[in-house]
C-alpha positions in Angstrom: 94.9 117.4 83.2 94.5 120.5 85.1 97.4 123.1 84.8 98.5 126.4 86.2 100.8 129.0 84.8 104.4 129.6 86.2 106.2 133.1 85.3 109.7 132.9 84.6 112.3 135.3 82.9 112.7 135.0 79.1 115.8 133.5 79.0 114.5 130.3 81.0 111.7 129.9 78.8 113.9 130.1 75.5 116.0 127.5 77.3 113.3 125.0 78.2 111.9 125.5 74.5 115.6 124.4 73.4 115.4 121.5 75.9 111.7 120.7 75.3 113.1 120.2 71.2 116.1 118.1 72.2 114.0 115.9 74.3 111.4 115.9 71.1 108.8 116.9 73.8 106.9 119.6 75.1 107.8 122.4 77.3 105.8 121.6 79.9 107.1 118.0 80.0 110.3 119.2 79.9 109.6 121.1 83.3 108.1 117.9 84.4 111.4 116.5 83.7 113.2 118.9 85.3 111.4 118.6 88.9 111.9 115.4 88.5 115.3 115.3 88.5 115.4 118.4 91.2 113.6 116.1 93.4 116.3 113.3 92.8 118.9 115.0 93.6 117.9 116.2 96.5 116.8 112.7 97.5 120.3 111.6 96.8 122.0 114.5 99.1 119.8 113.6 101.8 121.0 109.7 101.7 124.1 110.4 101.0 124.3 112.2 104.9 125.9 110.4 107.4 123.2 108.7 109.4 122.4 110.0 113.2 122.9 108.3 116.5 119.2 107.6 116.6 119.2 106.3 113.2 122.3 103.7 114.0 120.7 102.7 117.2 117.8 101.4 115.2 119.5 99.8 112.8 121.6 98.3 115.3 119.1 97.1 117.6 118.5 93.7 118.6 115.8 92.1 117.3 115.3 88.8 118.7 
């Protein structure tokens, strides 16, 4: 697997160490993880907007 290194403060990586051992996996999983669940969460802000008129008038279109 390629890989690339990220700087980040000291205090973040202690964290993610402390994550990475409660997870009983590596750091770099752990951020894998962590994106992961970024990327979720976002997802689920976006759905959770009302839809817009364009978006209701497909839905509500006629098919037939």
């Amino acid at each position: 697997m390629h890989s690339t290194s990220v700087r980040i403060d000291q205090q973040t990586h202690e964290e993610l160490k402390l994550l990475a051992e409660r997870l009983h996996t590596t750091v770099g999983n752990t951020v894998t993880l962590a994106v992961r669940s970024l990327r979720q969460d976002v997802l689920g802000a976006e759905l959770s907007q009302d839809l817009r008129a364009d978006e209701r008038a497909w839905l509500d279109a006629d098919l037939g």
